[in-house]
PDB file of N, CA, C and O in Angstrom:
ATOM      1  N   UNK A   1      31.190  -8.770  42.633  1.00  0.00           N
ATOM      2  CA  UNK A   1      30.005  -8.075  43.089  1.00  0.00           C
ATOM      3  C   UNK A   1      28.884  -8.289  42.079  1.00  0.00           C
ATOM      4  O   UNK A   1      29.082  -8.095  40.879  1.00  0.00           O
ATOM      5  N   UNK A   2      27.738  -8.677  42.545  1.00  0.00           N
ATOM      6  CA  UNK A   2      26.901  -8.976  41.414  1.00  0.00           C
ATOM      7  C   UNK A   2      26.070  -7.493  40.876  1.00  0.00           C
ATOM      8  O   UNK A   2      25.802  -6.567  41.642  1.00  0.00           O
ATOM      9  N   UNK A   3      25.836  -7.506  39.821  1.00  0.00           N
ATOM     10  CA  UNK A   3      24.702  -6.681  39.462  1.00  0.00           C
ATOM     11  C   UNK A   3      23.829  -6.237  39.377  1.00  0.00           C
ATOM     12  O   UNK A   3      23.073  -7.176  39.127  1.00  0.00           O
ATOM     13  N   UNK A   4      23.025  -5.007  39.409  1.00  0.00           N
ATOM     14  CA  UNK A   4      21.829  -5.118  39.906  1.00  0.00           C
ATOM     15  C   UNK A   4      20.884  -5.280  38.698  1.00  0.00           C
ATOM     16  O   UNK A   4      21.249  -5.073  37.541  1.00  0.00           O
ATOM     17  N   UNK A   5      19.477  -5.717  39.099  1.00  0.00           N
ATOM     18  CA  UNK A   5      18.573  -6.250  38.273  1.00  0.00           C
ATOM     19  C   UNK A   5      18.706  -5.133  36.689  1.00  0.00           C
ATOM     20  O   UNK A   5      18.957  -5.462  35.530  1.00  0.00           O
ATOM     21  N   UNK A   6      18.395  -3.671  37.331  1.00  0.00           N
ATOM     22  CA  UNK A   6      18.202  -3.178  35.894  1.00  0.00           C
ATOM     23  C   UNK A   6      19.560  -2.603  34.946  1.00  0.00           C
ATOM     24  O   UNK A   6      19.493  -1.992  33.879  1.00  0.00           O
ATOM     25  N   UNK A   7      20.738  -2.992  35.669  1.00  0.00           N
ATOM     26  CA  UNK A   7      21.700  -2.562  34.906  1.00  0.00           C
ATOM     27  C   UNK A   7      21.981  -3.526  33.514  1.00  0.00           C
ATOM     28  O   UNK A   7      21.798  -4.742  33.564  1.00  0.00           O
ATOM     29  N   UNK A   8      22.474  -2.797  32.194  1.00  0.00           N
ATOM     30  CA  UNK A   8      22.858  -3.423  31.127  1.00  0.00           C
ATOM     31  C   UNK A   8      24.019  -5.037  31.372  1.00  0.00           C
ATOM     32  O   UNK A   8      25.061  -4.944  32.022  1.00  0.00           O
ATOM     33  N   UNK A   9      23.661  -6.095  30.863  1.00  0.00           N
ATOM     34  CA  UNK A   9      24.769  -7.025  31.016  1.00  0.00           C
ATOM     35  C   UNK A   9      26.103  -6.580  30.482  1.00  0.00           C
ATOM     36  O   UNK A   9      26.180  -5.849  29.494  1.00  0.00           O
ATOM     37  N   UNK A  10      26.980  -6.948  31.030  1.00  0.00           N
ATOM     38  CA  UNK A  10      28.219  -6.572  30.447  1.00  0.00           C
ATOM     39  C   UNK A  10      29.105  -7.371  30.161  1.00  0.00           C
ATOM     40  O   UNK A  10      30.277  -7.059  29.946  1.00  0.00           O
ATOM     41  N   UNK A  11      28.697  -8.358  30.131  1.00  0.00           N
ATOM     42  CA  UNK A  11      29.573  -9.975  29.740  1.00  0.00           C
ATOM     43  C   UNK A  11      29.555  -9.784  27.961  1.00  0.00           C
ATOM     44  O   UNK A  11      29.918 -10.861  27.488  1.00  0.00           O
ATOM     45  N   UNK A  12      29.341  -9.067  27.173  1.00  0.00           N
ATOM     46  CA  UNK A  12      29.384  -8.973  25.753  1.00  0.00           C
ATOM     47  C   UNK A  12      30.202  -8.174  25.012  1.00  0.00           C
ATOM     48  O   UNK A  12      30.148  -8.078  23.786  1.00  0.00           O
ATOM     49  N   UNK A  13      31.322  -7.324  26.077  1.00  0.00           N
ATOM     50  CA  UNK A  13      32.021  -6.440  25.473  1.00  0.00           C
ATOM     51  C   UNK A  13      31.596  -4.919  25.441  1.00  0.00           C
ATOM     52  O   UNK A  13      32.041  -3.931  24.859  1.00  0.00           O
ATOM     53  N   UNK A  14      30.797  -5.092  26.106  1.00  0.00           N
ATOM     54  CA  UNK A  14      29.947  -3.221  26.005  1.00  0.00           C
ATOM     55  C   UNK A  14      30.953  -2.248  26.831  1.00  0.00           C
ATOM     56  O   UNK A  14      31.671  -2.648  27.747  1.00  0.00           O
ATOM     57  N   UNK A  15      30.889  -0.880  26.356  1.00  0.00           N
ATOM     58  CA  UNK A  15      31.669  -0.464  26.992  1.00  0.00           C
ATOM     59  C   UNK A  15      31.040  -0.159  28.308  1.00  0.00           C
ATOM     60  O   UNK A  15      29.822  -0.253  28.460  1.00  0.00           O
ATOM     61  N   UNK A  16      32.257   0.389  29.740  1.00  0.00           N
ATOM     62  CA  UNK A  16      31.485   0.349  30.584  1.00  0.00           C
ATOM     63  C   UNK A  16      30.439   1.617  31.471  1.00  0.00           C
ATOM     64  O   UNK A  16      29.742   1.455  32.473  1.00  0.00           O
ATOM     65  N   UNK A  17      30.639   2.683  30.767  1.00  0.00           N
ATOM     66  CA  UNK A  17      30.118   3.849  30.503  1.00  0.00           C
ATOM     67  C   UNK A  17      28.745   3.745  29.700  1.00  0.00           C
ATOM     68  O   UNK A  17      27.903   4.602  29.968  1.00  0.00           O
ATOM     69  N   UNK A  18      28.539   3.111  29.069  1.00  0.00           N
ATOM     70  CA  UNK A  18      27.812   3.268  27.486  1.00  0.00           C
ATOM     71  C   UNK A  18      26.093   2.887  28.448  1.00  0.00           C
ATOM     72  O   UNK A  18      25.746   1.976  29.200  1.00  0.00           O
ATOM     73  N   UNK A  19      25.195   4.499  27.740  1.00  0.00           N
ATOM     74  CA  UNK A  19      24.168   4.529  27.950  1.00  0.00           C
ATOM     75  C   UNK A  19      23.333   3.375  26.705  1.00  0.00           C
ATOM     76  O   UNK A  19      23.621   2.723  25.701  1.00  0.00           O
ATOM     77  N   UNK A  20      22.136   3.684  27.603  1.00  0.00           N
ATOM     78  CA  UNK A  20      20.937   2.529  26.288  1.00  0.00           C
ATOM     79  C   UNK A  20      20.782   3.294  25.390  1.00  0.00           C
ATOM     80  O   UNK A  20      20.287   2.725  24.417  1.00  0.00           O
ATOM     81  N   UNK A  21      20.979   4.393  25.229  1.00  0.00           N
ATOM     82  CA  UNK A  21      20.728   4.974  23.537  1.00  0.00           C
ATOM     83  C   UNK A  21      22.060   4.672  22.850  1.00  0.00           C
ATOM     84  O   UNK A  21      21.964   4.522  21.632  1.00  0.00           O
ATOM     85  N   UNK A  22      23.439   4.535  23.444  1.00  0.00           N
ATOM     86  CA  UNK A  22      24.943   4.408  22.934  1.00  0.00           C
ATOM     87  C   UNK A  22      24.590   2.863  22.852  1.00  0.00           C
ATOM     88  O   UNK A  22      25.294   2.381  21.963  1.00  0.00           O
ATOM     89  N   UNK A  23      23.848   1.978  23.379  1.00  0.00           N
ATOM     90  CA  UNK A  23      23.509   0.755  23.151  1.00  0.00           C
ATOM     91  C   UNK A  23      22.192   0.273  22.153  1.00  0.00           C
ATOM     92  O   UNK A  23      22.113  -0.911  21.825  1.00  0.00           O
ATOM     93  N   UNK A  24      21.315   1.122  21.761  1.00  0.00           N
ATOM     94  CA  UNK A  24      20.585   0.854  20.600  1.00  0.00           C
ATOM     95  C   UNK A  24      21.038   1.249  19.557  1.00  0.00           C
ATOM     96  O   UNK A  24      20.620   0.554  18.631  1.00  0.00           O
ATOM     97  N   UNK A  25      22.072   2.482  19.058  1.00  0.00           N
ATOM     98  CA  UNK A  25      22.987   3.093  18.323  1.00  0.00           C
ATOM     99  C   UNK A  25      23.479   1.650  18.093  1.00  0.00           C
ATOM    100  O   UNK A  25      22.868   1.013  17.236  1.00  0.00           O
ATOM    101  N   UNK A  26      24.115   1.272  18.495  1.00  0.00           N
ATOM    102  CA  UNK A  26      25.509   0.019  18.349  1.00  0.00           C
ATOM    103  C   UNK A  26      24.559  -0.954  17.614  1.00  0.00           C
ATOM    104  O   UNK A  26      24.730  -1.343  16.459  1.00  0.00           O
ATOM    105  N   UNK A  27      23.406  -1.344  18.532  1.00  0.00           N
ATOM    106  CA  UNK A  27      22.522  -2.850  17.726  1.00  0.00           C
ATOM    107  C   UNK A  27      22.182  -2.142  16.265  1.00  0.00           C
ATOM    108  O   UNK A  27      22.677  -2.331  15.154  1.00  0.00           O
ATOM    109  N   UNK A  28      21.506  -1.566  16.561  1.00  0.00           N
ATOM    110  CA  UNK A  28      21.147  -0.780  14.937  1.00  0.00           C
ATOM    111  C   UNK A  28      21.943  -0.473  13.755  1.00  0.00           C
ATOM    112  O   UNK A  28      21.635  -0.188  12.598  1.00  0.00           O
ATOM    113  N   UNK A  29      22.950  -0.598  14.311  1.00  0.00           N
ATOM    114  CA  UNK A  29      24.379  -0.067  13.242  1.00  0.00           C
ATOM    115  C   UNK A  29      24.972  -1.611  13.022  1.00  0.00           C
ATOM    116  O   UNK A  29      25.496  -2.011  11.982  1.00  0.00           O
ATOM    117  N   UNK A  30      24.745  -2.478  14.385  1.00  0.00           N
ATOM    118  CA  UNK A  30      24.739  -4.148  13.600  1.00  0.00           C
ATOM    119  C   UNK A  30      24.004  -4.707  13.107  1.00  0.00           C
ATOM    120  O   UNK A  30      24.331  -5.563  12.284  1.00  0.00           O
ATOM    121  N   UNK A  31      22.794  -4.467  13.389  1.00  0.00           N
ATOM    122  CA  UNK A  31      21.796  -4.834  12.476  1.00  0.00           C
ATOM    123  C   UNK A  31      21.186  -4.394  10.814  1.00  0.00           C
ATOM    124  O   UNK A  31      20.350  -4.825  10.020  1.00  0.00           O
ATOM    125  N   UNK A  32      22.238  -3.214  10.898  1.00  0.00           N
ATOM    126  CA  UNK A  32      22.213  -2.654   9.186  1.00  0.00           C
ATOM    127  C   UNK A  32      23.523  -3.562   8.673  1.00  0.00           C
ATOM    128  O   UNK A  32      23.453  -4.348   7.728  1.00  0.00           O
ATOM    129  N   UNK A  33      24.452  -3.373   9.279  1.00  0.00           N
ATOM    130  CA  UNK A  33      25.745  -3.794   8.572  1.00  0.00           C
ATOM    131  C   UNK A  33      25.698  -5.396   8.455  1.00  0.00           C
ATOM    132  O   UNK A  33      26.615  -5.927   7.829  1.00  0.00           O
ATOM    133  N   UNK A  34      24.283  -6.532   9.244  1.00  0.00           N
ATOM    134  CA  UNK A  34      24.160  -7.958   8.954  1.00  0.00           C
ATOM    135  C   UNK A  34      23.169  -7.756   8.022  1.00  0.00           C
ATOM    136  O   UNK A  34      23.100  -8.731   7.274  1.00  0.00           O
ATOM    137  N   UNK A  35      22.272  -6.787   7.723  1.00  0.00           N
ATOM    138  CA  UNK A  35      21.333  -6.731   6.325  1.00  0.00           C
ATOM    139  C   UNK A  35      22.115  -7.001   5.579  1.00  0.00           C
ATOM    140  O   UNK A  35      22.250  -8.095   5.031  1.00  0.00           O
ATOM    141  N   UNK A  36      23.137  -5.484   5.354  1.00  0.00           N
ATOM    142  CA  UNK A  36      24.181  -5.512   4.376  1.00  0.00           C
ATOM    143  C   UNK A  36      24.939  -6.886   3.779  1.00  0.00           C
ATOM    144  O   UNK A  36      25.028  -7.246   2.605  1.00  0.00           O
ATOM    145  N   UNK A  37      25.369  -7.422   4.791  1.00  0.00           N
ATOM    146  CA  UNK A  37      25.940  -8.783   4.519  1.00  0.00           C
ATOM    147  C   UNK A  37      24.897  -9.825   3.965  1.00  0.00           C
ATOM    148  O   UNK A  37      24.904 -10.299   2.828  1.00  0.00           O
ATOM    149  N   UNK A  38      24.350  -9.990   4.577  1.00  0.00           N
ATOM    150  CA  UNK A  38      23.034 -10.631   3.861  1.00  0.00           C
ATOM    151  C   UNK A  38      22.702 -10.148   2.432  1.00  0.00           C
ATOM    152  O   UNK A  38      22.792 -10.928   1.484  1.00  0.00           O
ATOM    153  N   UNK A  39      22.333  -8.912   2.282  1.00  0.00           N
ATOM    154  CA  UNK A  39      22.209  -8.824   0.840  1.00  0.00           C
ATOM    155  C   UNK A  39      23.187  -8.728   0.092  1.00  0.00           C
ATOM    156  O   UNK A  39      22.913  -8.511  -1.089  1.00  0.00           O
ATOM    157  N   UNK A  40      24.437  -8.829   0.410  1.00  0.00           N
ATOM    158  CA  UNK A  40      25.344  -8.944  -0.418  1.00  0.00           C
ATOM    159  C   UNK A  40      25.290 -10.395  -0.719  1.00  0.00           C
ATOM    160  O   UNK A  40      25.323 -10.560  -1.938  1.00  0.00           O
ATOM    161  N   UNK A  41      25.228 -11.352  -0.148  1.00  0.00           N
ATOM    162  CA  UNK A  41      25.569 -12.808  -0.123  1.00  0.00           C
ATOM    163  C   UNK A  41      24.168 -13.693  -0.840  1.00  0.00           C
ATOM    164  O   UNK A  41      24.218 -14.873  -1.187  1.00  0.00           O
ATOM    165  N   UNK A  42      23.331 -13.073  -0.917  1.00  0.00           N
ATOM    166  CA  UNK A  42      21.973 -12.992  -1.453  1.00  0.00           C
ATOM    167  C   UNK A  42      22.437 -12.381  -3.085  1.00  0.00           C
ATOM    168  O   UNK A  42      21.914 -12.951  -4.042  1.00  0.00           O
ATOM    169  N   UNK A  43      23.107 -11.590  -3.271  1.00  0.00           N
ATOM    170  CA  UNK A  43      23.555 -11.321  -4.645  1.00  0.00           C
ATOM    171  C   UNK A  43      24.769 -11.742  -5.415  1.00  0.00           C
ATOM    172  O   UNK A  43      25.029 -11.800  -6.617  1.00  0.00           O
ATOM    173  N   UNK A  44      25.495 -12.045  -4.193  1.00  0.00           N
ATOM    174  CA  UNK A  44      27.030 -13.175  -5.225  1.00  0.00           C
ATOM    175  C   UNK A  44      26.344 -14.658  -4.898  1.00  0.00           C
ATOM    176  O   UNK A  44      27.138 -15.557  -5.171  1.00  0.00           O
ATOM    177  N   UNK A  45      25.389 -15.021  -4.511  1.00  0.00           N
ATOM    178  CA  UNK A  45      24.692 -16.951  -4.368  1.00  0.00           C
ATOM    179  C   UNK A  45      23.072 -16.382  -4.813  1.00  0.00           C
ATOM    180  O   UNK A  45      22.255 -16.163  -3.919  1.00  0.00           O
ATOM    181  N   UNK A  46      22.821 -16.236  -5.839  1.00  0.00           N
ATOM    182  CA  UNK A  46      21.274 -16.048  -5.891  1.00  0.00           C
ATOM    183  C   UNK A  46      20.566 -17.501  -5.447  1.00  0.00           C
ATOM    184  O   UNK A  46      19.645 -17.639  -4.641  1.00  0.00           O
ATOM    185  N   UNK A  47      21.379 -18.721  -6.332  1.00  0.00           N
ATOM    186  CA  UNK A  47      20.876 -20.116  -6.529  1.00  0.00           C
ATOM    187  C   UNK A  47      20.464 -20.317  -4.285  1.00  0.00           C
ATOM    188  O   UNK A  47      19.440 -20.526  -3.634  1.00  0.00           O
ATOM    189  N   UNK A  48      21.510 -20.157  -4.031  1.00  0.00           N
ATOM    190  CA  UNK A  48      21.727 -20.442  -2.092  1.00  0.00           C
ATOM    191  C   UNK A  48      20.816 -19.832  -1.790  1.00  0.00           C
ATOM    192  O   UNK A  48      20.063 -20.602  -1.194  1.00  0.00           O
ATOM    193  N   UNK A  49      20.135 -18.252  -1.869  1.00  0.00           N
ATOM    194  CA  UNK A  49      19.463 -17.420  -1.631  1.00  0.00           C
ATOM    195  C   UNK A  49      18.213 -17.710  -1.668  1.00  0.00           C
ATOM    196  O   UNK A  49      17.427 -17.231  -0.850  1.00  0.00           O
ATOM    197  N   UNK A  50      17.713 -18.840  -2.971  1.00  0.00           N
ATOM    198  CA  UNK A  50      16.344 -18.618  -2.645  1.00  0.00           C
ATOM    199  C   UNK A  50      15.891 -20.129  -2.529  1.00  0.00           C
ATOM    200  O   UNK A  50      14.787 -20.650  -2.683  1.00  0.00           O
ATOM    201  N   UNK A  51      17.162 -20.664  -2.196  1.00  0.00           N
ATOM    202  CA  UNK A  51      17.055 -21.966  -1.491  1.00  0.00           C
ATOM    203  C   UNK A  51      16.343 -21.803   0.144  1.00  0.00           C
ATOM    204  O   UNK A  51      15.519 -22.436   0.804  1.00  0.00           O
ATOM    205  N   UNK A  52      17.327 -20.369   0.373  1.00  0.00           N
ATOM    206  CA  UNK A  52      17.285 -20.350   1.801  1.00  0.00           C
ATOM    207  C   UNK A  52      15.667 -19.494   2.144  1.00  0.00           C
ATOM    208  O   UNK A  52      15.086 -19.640   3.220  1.00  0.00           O
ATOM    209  N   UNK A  53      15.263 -18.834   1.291  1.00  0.00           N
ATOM    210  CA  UNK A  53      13.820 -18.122   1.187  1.00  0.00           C
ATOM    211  C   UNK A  53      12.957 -19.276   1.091  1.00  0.00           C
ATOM    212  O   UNK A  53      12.089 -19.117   1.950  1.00  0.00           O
ATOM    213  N   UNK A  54      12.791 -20.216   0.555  1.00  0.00           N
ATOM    214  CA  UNK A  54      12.033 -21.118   0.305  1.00  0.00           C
ATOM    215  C   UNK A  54      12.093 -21.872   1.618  1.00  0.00           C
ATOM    216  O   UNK A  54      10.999 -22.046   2.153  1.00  0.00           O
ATOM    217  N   UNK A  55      13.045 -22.303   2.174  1.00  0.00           N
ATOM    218  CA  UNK A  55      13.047 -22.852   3.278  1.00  0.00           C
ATOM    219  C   UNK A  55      12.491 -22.122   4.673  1.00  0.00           C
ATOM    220  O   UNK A  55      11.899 -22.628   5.626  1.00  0.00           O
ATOM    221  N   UNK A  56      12.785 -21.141   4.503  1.00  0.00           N
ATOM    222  CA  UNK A  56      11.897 -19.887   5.059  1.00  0.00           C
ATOM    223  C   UNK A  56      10.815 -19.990   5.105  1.00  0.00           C
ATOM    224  O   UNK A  56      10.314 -20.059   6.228  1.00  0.00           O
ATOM    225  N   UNK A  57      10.248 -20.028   4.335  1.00  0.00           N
ATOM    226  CA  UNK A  57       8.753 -20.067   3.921  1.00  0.00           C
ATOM    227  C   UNK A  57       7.844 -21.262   4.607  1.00  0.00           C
ATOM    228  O   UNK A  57       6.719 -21.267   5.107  1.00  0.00           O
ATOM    229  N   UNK A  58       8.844 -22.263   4.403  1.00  0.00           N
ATOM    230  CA  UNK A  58       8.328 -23.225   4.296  1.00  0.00           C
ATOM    231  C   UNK A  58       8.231 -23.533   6.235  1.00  0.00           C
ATOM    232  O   UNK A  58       7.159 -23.923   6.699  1.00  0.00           O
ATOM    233  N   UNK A  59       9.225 -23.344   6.996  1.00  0.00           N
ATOM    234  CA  UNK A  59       9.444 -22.910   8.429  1.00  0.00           C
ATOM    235  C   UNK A  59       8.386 -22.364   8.743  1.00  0.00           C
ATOM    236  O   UNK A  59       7.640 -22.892   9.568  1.00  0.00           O
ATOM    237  N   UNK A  60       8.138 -21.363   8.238  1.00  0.00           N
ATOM    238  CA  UNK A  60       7.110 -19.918   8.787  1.00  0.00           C
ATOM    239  C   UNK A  60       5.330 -20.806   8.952  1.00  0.00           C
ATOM    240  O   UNK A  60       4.503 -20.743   9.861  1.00  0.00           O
ATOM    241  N   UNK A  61       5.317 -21.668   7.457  1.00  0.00           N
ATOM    242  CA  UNK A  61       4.169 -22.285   7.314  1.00  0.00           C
ATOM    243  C   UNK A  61       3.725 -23.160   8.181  1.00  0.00           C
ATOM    244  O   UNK A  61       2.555 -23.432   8.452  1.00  0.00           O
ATOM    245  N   UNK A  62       5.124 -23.786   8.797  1.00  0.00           N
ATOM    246  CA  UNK A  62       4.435 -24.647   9.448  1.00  0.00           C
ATOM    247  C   UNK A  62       4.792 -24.930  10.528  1.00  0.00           C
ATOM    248  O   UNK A  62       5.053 -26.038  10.997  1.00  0.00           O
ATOM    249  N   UNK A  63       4.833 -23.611  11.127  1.00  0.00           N
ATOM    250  CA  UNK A  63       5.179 -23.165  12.331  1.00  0.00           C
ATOM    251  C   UNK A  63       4.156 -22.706  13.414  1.00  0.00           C
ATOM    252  O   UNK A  63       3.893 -21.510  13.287  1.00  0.00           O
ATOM    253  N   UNK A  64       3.484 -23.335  14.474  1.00  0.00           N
ATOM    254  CA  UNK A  64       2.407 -23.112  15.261  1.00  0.00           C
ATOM    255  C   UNK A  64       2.812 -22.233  15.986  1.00  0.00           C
ATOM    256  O   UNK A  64       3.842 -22.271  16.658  1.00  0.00           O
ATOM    257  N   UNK A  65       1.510 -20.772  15.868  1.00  0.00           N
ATOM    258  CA  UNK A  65       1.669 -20.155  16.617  1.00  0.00           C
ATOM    259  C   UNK A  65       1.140 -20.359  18.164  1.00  0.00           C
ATOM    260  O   UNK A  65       1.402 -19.515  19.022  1.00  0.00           O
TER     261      UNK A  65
END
């Protein structure tokens, strides 16, 4: 049965109950815990870290908006 336009996708594992606030809860709580990882990995590779900032930078610059 297909889905209707405004319902949440559910091909990602979501539960099948779970409102959009139980679904911005979840992104937000992954999106702290990939900071986290990130700045951890940013502090055991400083040298990798600002390899990868620089390259950043350098993306961003010359990147047409």
């Amino acid at each position: 049965m297909p889905e209707l336009p405004g319902q949440p996708d559910r091909s990602y594992g979501a539960p099948e109950g779970e409102t959009e606030a139980e679904r911005r809860r979840r992104r937000a709580r992954f999106l702290r815990e990939l900071a986290e990882a990130r700045a951890l990995r940013d502090r055991v590779q400083p040298r990798r870290a600002k390899v990868a900032r620089l390259r950043h930078a350098m993306r961003m610059r010359t990147f047409r908006w």
